[in-house]
CHARMM internal coordinates of N, CA and C (Angstrom, degrees):
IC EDIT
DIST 1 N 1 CA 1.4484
DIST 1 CA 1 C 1.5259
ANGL 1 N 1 CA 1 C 110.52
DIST 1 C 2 N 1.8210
ANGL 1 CA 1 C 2 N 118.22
DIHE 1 N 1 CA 1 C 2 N -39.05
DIST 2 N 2 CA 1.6029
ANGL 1 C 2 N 2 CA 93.17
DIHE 1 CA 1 C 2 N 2 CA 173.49
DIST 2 CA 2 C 1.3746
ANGL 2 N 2 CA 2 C 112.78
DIHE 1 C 2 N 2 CA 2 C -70.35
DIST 2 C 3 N 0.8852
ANGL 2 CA 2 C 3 N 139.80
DIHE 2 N 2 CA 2 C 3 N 14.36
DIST 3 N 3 CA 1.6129
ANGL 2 C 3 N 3 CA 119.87
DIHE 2 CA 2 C 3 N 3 CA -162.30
DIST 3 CA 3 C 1.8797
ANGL 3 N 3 CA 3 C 101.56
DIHE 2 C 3 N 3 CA 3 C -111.92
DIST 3 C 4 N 1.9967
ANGL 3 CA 3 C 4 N 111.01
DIHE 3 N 3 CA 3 C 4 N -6.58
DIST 4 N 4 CA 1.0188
ANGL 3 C 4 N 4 CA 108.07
DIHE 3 CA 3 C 4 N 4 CA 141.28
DIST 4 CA 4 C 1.5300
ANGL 4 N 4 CA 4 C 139.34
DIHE 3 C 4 N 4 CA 4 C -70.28
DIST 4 C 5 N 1.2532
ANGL 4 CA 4 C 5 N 109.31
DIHE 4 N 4 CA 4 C 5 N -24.08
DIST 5 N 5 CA 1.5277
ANGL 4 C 5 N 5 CA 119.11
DIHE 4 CA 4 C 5 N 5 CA -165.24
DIST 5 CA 5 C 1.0027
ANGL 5 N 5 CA 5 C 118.08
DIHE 4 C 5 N 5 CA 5 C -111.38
DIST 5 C 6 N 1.5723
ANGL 5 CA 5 C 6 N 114.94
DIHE 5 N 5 CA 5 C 6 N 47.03
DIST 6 N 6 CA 1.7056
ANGL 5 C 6 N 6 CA 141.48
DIHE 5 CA 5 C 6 N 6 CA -177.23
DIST 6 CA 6 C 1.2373
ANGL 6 N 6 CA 6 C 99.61
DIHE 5 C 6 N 6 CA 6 C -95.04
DIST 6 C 7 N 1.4803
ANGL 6 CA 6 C 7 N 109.22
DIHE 6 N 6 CA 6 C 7 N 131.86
DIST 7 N 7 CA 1.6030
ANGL 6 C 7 N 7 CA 123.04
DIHE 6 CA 6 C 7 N 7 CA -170.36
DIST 7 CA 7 C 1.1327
ANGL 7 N 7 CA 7 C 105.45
DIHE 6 C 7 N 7 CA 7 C -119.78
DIST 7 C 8 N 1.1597
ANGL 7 CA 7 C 8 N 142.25
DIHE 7 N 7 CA 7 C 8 N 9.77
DIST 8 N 8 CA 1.6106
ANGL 7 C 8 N 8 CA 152.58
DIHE 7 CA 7 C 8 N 8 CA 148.02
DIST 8 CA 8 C 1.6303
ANGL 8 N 8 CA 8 C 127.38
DIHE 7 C 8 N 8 CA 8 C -85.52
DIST 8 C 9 N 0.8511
ANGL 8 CA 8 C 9 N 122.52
DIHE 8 N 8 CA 8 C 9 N 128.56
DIST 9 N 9 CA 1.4955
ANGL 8 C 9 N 9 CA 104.66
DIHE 8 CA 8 C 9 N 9 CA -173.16
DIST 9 CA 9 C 1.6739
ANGL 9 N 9 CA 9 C 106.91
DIHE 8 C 9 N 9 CA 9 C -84.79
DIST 9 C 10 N 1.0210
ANGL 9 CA 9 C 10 N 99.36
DIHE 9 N 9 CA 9 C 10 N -177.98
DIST 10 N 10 CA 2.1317
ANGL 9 C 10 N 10 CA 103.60
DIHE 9 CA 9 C 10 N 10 CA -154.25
DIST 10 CA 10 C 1.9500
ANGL 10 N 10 CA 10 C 88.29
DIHE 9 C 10 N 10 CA 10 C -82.23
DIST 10 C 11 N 1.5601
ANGL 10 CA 10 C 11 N 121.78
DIHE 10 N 10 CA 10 C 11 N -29.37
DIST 11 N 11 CA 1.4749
ANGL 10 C 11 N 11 CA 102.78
DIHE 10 CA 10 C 11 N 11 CA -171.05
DIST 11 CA 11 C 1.7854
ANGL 11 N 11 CA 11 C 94.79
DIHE 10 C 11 N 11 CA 11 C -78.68
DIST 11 C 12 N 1.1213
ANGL 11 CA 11 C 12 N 101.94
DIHE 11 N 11 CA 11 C 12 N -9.56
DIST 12 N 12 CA 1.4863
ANGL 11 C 12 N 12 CA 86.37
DIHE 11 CA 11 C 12 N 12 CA -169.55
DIST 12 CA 12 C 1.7170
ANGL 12 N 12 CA 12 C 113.16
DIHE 11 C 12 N 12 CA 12 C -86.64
DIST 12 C 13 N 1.2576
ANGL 12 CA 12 C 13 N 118.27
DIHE 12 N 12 CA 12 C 13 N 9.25
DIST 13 N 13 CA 1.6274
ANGL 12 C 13 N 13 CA 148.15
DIHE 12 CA 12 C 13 N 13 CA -155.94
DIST 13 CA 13 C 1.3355
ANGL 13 N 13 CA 13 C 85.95
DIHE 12 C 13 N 13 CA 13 C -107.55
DIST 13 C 14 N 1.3106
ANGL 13 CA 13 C 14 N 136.11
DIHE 13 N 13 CA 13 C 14 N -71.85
DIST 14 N 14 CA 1.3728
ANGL 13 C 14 N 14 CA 167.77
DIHE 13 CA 13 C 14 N 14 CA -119.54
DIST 14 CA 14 C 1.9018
ANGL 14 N 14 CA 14 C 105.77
DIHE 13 C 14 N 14 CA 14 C -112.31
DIST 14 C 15 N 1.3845
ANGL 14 CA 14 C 15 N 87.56
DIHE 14 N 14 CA 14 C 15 N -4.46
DIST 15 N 15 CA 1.5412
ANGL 14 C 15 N 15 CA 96.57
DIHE 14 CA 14 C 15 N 15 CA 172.71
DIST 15 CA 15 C 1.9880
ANGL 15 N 15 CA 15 C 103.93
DIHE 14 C 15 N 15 CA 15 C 38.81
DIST 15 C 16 N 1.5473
ANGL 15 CA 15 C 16 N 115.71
DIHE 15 N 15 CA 15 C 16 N 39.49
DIST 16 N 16 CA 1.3950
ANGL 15 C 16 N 16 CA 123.42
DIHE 15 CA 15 C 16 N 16 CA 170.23
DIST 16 CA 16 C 1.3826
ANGL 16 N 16 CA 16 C 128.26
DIHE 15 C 16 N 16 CA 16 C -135.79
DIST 16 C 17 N 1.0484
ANGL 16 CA 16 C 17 N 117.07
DIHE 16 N 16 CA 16 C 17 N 119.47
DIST 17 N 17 CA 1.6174
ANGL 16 C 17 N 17 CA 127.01
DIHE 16 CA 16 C 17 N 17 CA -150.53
DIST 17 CA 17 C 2.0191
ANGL 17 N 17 CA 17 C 86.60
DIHE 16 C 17 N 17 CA 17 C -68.73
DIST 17 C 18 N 1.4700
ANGL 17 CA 17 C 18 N 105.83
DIHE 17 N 17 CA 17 C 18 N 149.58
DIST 18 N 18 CA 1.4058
ANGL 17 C 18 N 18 CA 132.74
DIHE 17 CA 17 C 18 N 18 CA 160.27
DIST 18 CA 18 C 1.4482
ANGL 18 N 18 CA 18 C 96.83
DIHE 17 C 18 N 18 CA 18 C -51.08
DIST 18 C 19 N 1.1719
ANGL 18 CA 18 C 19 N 124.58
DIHE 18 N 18 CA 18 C 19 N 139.53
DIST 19 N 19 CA 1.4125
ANGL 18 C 19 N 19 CA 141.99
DIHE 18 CA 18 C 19 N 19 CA 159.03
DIST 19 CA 19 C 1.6255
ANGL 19 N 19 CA 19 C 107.66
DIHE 18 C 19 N 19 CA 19 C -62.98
DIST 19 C 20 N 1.2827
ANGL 19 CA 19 C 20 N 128.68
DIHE 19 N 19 CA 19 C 20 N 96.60
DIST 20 N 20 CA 1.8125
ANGL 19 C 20 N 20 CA 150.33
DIHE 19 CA 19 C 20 N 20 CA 160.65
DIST 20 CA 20 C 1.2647
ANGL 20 N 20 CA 20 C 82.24
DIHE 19 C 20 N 20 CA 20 C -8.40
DIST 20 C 21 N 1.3313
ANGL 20 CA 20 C 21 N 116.46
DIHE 20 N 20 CA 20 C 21 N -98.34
DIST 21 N 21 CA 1.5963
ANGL 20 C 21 N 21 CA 122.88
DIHE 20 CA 20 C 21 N 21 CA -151.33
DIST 21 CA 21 C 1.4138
ANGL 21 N 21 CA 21 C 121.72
DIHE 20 C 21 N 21 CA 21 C -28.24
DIST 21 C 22 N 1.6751
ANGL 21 CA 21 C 22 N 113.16
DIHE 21 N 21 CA 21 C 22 N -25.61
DIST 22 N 22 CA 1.3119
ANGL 21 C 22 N 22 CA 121.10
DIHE 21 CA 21 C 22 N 22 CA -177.98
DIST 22 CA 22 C 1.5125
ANGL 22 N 22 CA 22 C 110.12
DIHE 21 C 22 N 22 CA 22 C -74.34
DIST 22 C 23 N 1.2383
ANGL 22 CA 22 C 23 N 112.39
DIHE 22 N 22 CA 22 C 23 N -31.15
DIST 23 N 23 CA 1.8340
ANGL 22 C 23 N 23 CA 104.39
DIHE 22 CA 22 C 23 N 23 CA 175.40
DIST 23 CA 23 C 1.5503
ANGL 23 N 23 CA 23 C 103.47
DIHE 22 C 23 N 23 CA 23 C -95.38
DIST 23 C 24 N 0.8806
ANGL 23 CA 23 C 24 N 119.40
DIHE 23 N 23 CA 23 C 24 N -26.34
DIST 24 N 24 CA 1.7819
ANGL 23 C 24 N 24 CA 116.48
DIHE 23 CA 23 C 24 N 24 CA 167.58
DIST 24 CA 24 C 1.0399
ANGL 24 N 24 CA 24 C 124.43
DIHE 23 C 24 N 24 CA 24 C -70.22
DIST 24 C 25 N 1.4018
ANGL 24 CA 24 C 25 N 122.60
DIHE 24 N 24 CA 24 C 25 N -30.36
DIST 25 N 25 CA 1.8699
ANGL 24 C 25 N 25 CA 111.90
DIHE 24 CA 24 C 25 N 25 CA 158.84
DIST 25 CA 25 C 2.2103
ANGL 25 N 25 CA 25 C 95.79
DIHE 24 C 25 N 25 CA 25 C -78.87
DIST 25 C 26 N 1.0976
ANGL 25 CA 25 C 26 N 112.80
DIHE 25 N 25 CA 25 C 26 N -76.95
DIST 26 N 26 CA 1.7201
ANGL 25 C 26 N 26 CA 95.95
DIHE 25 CA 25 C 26 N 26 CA 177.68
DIST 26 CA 26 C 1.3721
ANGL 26 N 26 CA 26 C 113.83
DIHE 25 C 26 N 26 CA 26 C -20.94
DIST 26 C 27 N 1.3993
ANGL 26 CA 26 C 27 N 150.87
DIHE 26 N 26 CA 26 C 27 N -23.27
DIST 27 N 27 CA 1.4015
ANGL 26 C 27 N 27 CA 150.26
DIHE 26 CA 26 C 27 N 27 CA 173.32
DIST 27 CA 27 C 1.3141
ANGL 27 N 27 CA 27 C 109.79
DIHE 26 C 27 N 27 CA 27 C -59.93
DIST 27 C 28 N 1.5491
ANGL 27 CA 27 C 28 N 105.21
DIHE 27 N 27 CA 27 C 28 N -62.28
DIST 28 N 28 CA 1.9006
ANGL 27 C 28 N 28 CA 131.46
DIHE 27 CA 27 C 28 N 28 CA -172.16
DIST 28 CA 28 C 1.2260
ANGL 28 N 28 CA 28 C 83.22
DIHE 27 C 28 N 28 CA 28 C -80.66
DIST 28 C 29 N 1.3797
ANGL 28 CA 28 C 29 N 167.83
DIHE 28 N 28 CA 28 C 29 N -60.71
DIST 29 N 29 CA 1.0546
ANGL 28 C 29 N 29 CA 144.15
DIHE 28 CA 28 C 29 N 29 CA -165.27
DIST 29 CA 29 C 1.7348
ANGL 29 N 29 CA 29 C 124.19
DIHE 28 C 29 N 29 CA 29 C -46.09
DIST 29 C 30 N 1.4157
ANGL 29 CA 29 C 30 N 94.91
DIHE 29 N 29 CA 29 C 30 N -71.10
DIST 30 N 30 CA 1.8219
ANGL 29 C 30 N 30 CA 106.57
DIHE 29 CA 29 C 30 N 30 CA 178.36
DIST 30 CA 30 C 1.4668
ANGL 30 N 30 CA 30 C 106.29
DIHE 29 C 30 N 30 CA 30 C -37.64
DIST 30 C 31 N 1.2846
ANGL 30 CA 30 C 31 N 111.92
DIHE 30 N 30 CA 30 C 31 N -46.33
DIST 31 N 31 CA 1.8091
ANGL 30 C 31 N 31 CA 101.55
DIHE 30 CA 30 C 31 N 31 CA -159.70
DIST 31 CA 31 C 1.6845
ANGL 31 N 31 CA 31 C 98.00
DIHE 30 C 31 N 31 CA 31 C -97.14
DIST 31 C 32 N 1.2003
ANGL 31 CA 31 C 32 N 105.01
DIHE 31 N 31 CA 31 C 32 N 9.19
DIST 32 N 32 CA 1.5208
ANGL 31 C 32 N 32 CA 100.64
DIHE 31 CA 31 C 32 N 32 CA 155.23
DIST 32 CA 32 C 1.3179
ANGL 32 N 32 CA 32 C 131.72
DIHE 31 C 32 N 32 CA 32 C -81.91
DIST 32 C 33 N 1.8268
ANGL 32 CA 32 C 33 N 107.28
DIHE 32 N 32 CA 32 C 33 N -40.32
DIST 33 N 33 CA 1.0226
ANGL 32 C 33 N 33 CA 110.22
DIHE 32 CA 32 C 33 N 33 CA 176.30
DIST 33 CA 33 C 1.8250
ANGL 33 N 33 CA 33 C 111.97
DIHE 32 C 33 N 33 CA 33 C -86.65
DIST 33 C 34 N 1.1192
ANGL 33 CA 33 C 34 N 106.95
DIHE 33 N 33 CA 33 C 34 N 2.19
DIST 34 N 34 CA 1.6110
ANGL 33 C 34 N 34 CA 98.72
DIHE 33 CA 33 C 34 N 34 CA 168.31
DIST 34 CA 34 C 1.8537
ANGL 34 N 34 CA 34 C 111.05
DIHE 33 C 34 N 34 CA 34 C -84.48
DIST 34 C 35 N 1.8069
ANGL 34 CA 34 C 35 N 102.40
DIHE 34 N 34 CA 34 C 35 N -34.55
DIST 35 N 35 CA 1.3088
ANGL 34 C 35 N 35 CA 81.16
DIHE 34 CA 34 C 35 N 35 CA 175.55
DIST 35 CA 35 C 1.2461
ANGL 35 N 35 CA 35 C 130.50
DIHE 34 C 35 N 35 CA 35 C -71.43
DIST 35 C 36 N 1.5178
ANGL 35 CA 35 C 36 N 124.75
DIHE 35 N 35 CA 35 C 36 N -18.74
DIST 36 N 36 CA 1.2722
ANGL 35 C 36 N 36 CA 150.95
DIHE 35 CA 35 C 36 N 36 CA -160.42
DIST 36 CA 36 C 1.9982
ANGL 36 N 36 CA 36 C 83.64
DIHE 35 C 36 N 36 CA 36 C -73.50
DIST 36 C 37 N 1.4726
ANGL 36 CA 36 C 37 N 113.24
DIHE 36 N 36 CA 36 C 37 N -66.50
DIST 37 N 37 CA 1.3072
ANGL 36 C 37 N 37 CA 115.70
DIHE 36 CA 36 C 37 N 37 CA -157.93
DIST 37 CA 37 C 2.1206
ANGL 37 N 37 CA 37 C 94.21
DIHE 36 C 37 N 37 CA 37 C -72.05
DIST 37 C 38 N 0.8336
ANGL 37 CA 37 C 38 N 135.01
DIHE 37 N 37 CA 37 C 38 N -28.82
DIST 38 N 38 CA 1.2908
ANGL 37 C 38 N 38 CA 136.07
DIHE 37 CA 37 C 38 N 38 CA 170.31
DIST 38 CA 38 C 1.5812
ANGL 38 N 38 CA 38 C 112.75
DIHE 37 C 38 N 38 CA 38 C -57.08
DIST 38 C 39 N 1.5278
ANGL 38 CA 38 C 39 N 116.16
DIHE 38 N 38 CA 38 C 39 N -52.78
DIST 39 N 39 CA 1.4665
ANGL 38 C 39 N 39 CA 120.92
DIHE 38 CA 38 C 39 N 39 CA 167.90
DIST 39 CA 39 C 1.6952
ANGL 39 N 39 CA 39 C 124.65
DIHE 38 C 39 N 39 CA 39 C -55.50
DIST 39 C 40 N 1.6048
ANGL 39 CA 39 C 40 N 106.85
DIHE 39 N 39 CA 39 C 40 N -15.34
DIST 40 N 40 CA 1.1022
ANGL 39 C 40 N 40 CA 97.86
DIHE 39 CA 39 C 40 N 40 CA -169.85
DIST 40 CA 40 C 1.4731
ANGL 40 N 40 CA 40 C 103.95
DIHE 39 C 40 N 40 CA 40 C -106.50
DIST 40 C 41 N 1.6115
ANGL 40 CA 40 C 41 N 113.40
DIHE 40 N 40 CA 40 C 41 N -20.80
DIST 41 N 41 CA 1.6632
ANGL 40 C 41 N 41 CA 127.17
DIHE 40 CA 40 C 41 N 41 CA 167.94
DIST 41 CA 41 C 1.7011
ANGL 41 N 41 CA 41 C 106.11
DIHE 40 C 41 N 41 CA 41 C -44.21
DIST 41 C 42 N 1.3776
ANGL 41 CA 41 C 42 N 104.22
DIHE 41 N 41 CA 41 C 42 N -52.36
DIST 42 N 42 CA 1.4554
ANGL 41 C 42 N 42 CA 139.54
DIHE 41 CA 41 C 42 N 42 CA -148.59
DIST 42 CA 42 C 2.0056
ANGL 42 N 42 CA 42 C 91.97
DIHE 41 C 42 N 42 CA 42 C -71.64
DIST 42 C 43 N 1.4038
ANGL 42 CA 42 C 43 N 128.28
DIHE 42 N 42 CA 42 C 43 N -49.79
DIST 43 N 43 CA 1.2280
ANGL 42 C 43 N 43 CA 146.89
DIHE 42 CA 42 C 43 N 43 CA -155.70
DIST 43 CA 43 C 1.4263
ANGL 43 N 43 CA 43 C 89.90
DIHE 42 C 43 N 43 CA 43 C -82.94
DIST 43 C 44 N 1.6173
ANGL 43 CA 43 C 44 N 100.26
DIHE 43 N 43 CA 43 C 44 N -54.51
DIST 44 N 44 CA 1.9131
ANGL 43 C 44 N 44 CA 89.64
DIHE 43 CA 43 C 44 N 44 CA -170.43
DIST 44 CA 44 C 1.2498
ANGL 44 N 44 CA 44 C 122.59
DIHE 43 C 44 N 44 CA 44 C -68.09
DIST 44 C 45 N 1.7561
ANGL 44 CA 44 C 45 N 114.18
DIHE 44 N 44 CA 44 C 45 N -26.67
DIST 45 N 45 CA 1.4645
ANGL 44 C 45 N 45 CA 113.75
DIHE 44 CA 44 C 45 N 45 CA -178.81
DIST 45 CA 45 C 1.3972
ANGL 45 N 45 CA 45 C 108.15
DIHE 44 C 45 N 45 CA 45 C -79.87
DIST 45 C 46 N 1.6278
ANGL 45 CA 45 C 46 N 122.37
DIHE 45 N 45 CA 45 C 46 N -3.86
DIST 46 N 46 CA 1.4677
ANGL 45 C 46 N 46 CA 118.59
DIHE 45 CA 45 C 46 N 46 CA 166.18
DIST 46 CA 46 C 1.2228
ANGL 46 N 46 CA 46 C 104.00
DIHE 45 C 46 N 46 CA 46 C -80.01
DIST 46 C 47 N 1.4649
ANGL 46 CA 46 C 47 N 142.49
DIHE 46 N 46 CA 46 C 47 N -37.60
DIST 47 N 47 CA 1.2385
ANGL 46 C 47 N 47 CA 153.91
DIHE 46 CA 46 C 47 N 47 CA -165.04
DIST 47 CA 47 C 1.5613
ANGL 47 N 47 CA 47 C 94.23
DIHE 46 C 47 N 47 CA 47 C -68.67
DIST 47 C 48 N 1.5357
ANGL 47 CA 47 C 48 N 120.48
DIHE 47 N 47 CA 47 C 48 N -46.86
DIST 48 N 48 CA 1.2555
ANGL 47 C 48 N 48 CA 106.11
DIHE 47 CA 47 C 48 N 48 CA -176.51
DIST 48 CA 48 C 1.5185
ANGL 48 N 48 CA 48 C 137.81
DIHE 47 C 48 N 48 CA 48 C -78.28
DIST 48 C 49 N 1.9458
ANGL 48 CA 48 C 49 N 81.53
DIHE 48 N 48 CA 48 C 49 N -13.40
DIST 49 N 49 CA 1.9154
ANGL 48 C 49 N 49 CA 100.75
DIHE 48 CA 48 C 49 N 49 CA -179.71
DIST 49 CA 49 C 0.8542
ANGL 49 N 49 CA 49 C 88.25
DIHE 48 C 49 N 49 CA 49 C -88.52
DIST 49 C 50 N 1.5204
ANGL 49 CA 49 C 50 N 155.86
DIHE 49 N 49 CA 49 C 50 N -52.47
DIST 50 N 50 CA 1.3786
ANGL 49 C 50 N 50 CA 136.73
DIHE 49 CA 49 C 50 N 50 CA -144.65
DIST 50 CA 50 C 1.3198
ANGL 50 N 50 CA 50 C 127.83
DIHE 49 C 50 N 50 CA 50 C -112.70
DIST 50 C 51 N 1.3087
ANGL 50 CA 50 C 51 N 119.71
DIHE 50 N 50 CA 50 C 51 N -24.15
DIST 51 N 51 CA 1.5083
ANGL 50 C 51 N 51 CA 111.11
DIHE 50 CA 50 C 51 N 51 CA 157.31
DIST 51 CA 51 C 1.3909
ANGL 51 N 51 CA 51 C 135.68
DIHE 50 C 51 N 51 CA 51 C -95.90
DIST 51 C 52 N 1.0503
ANGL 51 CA 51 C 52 N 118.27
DIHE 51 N 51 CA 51 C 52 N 129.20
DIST 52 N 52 CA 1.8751
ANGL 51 C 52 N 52 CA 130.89
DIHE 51 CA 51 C 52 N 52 CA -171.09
DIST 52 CA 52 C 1.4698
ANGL 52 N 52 CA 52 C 98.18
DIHE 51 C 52 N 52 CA 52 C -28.96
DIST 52 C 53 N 0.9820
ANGL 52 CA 52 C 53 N 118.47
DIHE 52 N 52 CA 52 C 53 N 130.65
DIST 53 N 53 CA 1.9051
ANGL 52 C 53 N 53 CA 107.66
DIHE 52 CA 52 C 53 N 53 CA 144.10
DIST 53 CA 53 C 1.5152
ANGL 53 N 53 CA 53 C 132.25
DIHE 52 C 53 N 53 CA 53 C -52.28
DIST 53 C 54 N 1.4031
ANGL 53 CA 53 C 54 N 94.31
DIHE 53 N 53 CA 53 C 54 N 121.22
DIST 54 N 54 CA 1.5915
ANGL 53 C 54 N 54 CA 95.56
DIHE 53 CA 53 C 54 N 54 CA -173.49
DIST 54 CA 54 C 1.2235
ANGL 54 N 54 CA 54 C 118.99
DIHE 53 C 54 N 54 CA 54 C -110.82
DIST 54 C 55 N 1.4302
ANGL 54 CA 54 C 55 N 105.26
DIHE 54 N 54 CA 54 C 55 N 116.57
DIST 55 N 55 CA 1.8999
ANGL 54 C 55 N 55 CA 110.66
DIHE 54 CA 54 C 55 N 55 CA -163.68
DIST 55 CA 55 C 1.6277
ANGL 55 N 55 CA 55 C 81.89
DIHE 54 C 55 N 55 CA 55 C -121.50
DIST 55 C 56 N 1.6396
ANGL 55 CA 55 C 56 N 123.27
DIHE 55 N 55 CA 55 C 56 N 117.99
DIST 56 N 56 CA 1.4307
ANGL 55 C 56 N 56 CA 130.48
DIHE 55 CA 55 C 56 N 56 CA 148.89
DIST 56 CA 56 C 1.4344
ANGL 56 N 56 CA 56 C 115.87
DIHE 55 C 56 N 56 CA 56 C -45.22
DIST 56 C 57 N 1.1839
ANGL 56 CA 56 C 57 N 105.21
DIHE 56 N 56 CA 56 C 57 N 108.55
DIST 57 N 57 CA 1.9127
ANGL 56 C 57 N 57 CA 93.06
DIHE 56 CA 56 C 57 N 57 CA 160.93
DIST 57 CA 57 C 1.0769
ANGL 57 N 57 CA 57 C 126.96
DIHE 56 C 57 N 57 CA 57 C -31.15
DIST 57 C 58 N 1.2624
ANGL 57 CA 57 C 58 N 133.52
DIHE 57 N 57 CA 57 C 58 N 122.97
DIST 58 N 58 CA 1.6813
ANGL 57 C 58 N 58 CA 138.92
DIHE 57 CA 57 C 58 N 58 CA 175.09
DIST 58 CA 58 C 0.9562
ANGL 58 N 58 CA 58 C 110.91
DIHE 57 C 58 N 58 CA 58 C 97.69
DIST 58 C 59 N 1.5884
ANGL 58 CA 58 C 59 N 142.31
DIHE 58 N 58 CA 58 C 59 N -21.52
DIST 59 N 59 CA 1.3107
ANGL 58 C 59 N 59 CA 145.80
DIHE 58 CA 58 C 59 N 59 CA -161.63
DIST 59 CA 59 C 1.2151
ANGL 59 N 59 CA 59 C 117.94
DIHE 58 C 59 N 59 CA 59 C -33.41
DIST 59 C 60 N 1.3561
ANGL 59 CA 59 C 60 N 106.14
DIHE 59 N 59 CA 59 C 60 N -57.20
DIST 60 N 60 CA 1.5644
ANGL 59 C 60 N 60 CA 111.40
DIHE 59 CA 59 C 60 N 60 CA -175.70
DIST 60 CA 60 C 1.5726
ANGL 60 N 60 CA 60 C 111.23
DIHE 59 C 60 N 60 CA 60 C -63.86
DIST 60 C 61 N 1.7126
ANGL 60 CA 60 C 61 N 100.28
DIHE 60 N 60 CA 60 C 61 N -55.87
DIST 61 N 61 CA 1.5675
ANGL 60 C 61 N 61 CA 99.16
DIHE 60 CA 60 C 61 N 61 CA -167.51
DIST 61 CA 61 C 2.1841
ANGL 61 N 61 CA 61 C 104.16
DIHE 60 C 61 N 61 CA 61 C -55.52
DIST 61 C 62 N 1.3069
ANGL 61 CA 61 C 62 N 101.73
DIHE 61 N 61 CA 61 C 62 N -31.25
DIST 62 N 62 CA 1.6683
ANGL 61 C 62 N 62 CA 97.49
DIHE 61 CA 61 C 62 N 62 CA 168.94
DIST 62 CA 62 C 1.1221
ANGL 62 N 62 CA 62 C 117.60
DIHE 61 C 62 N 62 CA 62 C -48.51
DIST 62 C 63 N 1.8918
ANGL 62 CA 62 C 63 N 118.42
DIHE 62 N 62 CA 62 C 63 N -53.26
DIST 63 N 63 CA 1.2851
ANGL 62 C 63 N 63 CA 125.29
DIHE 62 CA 62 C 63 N 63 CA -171.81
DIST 63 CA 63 C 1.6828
ANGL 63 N 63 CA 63 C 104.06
DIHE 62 C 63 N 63 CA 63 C -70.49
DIST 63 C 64 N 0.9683
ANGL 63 CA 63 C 64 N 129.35
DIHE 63 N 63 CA 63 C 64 N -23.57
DIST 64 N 64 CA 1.6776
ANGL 63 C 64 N 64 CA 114.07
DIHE 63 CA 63 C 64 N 64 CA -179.97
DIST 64 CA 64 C 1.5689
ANGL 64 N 64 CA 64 C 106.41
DIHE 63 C 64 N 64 CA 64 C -92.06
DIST 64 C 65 N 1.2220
ANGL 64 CA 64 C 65 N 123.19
DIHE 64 N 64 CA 64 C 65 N -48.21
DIST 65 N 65 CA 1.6018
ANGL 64 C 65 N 65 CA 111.80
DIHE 64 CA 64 C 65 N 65 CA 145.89
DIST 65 CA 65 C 1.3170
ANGL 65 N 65 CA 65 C 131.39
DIHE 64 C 65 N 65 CA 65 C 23.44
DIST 65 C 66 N 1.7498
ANGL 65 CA 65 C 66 N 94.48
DIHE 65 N 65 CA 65 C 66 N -96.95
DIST 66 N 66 CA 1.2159
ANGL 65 C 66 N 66 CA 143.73
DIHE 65 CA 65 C 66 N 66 CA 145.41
DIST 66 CA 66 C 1.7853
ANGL 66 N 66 CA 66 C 118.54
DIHE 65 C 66 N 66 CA 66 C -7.28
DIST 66 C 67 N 1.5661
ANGL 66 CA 66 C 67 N 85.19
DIHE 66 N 66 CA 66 C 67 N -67.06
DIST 67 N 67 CA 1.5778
ANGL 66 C 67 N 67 CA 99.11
DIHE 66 CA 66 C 67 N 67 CA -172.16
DIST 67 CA 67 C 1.7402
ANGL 67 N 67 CA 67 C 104.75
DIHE 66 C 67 N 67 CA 67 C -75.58
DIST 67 C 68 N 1.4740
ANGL 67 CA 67 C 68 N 111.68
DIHE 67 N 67 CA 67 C 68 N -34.35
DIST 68 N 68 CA 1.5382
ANGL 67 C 68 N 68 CA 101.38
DIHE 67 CA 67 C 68 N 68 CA -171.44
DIST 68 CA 68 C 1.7955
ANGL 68 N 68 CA 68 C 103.23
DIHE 67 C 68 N 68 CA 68 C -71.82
DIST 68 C 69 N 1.6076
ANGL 68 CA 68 C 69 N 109.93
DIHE 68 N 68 CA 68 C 69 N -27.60
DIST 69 N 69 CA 1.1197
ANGL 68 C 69 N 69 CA 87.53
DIHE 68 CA 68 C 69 N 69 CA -169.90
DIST 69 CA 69 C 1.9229
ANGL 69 N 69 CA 69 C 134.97
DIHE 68 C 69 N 69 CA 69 C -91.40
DIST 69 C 70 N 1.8909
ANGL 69 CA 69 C 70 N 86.72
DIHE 69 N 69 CA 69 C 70 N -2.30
DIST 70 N 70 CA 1.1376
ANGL 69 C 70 N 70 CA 97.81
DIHE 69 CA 69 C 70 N 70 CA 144.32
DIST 70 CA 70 C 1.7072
ANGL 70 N 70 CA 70 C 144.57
DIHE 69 C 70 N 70 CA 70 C -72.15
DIST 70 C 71 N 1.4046
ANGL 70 CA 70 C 71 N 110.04
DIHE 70 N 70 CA 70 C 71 N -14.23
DIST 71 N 71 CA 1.0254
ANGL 70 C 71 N 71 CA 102.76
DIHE 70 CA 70 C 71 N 71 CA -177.18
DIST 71 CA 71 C 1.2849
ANGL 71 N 71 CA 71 C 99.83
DIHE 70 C 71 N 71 CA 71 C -108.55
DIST 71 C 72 N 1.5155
ANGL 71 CA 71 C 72 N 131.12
DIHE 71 N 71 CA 71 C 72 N 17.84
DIST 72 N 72 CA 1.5035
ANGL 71 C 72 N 72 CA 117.55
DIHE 71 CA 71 C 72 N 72 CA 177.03
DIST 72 CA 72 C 1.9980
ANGL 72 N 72 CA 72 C 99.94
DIHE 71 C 72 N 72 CA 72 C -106.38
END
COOR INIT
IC SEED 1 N 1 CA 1 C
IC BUILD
């Protein structure tokens, strides 16, 4: 059980610094994936300002159709 409740991390035991590159790509990473998830927020609320709503005629009465004649 102590060897869970170590409050040092193991390079810091080891008297050896973390390898840089590992928090410098994790840096460029995060704000990549925020812009990535921002571009796609950004696309749908254009999707929602700018194209008409498109409801097929009949849709529904197809979709219940559908449903009665699956369940008979």
């Amino acid at each position: 059980m102590r060897g869970r409740l170590r409050t040092r991390p193991r390079w810091h035991e080891e008297r050896e610094e973390p390898d840089y590159r590992f928090t410098l790509a994790n840096e460029r990473n995060f704000p990549a994936w925020l812009r990535t998830s921002l571009a796609l927020v950004a696309g749908a609320v254009a999707l929602n300002q700018l194209v008409p709503p498109f409801r097929p005629i009949g849709a529904s009465t197809l979709a219940v159709v559908q449903l009665v004649l699956i369940e008979t």
